[in-house]
N, C-alpha and C positions, 0 to 999 in steps of 0.2 A: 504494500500500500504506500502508495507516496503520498506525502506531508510536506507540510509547506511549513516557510521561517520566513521572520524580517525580509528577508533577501528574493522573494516573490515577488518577481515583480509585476505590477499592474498599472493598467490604462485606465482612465474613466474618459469616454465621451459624452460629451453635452455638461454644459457647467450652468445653468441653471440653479436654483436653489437646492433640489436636491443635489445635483453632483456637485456642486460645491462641496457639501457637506458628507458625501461618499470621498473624494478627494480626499477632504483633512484628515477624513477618519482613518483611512490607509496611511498618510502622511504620518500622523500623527505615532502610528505604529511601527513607524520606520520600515515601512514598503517602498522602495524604488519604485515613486509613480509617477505618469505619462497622463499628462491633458491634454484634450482636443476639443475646440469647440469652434460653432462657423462664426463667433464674432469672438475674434484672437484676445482682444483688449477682456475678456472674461477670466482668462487664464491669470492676468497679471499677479492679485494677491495671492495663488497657490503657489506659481512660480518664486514668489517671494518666499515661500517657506520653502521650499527645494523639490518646487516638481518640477516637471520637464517640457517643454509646451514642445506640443509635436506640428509641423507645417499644417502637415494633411490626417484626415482619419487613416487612411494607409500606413501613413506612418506612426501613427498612435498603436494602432492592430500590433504591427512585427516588434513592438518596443517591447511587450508584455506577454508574460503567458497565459494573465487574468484578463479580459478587456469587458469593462465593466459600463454600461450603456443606460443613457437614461436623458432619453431626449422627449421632446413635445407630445409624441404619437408613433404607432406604427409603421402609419408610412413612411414617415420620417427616418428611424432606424432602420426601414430596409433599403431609403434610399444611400443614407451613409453606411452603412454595411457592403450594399453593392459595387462601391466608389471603392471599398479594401477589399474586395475578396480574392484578390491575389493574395494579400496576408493570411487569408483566413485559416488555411490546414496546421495545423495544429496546434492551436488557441482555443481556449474555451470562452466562449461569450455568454456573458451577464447581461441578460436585458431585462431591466429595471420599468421601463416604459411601460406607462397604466395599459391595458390591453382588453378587449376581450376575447372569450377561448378562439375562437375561428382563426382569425387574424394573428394571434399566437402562435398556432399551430403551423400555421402556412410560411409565418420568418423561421419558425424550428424545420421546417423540412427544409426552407431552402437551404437555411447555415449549415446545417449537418451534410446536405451533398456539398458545398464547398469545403469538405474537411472538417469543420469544426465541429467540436462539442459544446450542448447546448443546454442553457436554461433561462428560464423563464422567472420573473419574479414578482410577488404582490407585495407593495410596501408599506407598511402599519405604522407612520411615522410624520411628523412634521420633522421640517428639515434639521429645527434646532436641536429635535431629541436623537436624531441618527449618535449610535455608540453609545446611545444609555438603553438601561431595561425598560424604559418606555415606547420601545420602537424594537417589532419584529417584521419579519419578513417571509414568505410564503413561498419555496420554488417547487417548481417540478417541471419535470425533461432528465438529462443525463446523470444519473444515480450517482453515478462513476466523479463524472465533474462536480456534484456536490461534495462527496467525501474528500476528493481529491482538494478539495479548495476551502474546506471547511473554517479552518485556522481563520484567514481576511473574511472571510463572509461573516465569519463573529463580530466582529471588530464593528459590524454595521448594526447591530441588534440581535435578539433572540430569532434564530431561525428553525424552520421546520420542514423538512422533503416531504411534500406532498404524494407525489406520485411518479411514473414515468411519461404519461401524457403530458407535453408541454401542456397545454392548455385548459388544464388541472389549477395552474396558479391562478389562473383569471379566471376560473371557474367559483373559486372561494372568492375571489375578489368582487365578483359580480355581486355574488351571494351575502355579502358582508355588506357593502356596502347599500346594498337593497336595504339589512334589517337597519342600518342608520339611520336612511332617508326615512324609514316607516319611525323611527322613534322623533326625527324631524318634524312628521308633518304631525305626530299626536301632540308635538310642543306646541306647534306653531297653533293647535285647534284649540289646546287647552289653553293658552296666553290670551289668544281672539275670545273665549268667552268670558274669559275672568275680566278682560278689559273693558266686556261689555257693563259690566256692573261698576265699574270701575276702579277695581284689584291691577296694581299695579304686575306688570310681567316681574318685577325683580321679588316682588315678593310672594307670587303664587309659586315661583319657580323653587325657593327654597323647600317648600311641602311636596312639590310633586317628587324633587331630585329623594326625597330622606323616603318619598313611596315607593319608585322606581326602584330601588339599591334596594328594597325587598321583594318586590315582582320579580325585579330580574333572578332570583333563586329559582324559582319554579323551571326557566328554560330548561335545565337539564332533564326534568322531570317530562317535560314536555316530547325534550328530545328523544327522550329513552323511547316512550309511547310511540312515537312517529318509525323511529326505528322496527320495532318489534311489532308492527302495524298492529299495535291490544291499547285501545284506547278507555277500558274503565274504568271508572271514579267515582269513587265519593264525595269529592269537592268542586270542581269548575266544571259542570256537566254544560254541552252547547247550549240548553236552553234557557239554562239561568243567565248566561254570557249574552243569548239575544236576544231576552226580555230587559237588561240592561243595559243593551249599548242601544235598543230601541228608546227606552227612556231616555237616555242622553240625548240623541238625535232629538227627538221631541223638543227637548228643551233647551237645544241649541237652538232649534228654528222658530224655538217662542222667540228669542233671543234677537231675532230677526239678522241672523250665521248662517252663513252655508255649512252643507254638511257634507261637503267633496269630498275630505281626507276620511272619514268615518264610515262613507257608506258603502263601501265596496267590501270593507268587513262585515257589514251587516247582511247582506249579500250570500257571504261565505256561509254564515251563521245558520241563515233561513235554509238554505238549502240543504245543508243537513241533517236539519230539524226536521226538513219536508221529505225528506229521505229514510227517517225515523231512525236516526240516531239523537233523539233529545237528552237521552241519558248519557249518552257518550263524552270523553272527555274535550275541552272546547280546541284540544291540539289534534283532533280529526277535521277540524277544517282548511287541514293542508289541500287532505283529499279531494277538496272541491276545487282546488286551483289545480293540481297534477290530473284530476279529468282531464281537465282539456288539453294534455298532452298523446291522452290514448287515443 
């Protein structure tokens, strides 16, 4: 098994805020590293601490063994990648770039017939926290290049090998980022009604955050049921969940609120219900969303 030291060295393209801060974090660990970015003048403060500003991405690729990528988009990275792939055989590339799975899949097929070994990655970090335990990161694609390069990819956050399907990272990624946005808009629904009364957002938010940090216990529990498709309970059975979110609704439109963000759950809920699982636990209403993929 090969293992990597200080002396690994590595490229980052794209210096944007996160490679910025991908950069230091190798820098800072005493990696021999190599920046490339299309507006040169981005490079300067890393070069100041002792990286290596490379002309071209080609020449960024052949500098490193690690070449670690983290540009705007997709496209973007497969068109600076195509610009090296004379460099490319026997490199492994880190692509960092937000993605999702299709698009993933399709730059890992092509890196891999130009030689190289490949992964994929979903990043769980604002830029500042890159290299603390507040920032992990999700790959999957080449098993091999993950173990092999384990050592600097620490150095970026807590990491986890997903799978060997590149497009397994942006698979979580999608998926994670959905449950956010869905904790978003129940903010943004519960703010809007509290404001209608005129409860200030900063301070309805300290009661919801101290309720939430106990709801969120149950997901496991949730999880576990959705897994093992055995949804029964004693506690949060579907019906009691959409005789309640129906009263909310109600009384959000007394409120004179839309009810956009709430009602596509209520949705879920009825049909269920209409399906005669009333008793059922309220985490079998995945089942009414994954329908409509059979």
């Amino acid at each position: 098994m090969t293992t990597t030291s200080p002396s690994t060295s590595v490229s980052v393209i794209g210096l944007g805020n996160l490679g910025q801060a991908l950069a230091g974090a190798f820098l800072d660990a005493g990696h021999p590293t190599t920046v490339w970015n299309r507006s040169a003048a981005k490079a300067d403060a890393l070069v100041a601490r002792g990286a290596v500003r490379a002309a071209t991405a080609a020449e960024a690729v052949a500098a490193s063994d690690l070449v670690v990528v983290a540009v705007i988009d997709q496209d973007t990275a497969r068109t600076v990648l195509e610009s090296a792939a004379a460099a490319l055989p026997g490199r492994t590339v880190v692509n960092l770039t937000t993605s999702t799975p299709e698009p993933a899949r399709a730059l890992a097929d092509w890196a891999t017939t130009q030689g190289a070994d490949y992964l994929m990655g979903a990043v769980y970090a604002v830029p500042q926290t890159i290299g603390t335990d507040d920032a992990f990161i999700l790959y999957s694609g080449s098993a091999d290049a993950h173990e092999r390069f384990r050592a600097p990819l620490a150095l970026l956050g807590g990491d986890t090998f997903v799978g060997s399907d590149p497009g397994l990272a942006s698979v979580h990624d999608v998926a994670i980022l959905s449950g956010m946005y869905g904790l978003f808009s129940g903010f943004f629904q519960a703010v809007a009604l509290g404001r209608s009364e005129g409860i200030k957002a900063v301070d309805l938010t300290g009661h919801l955050n101290r309720w939430i940090q106990g709801v969120l216990a149950v997901l496991p529990e949730f999880a576990a049921e959705i897994d093992a498709e055995s949804y029964e309970t004693e506690a949060s059975s579907l019906d009691m969940n959409a005789t309640g979110l129906r009263n909310i609704l109600a009384a959000t439109e007394a409120q004179g609120l839309g009810t956009d963000l709430l009602s596509p759950l209520q949705r879920l809920l009825d049909d269920q219900v209409a399906q005669g699982h009333a008793r059922k636990s309220l985490s079998r209403a995945v089942e009414s969303l994954e329908s409509r993929k059979r």
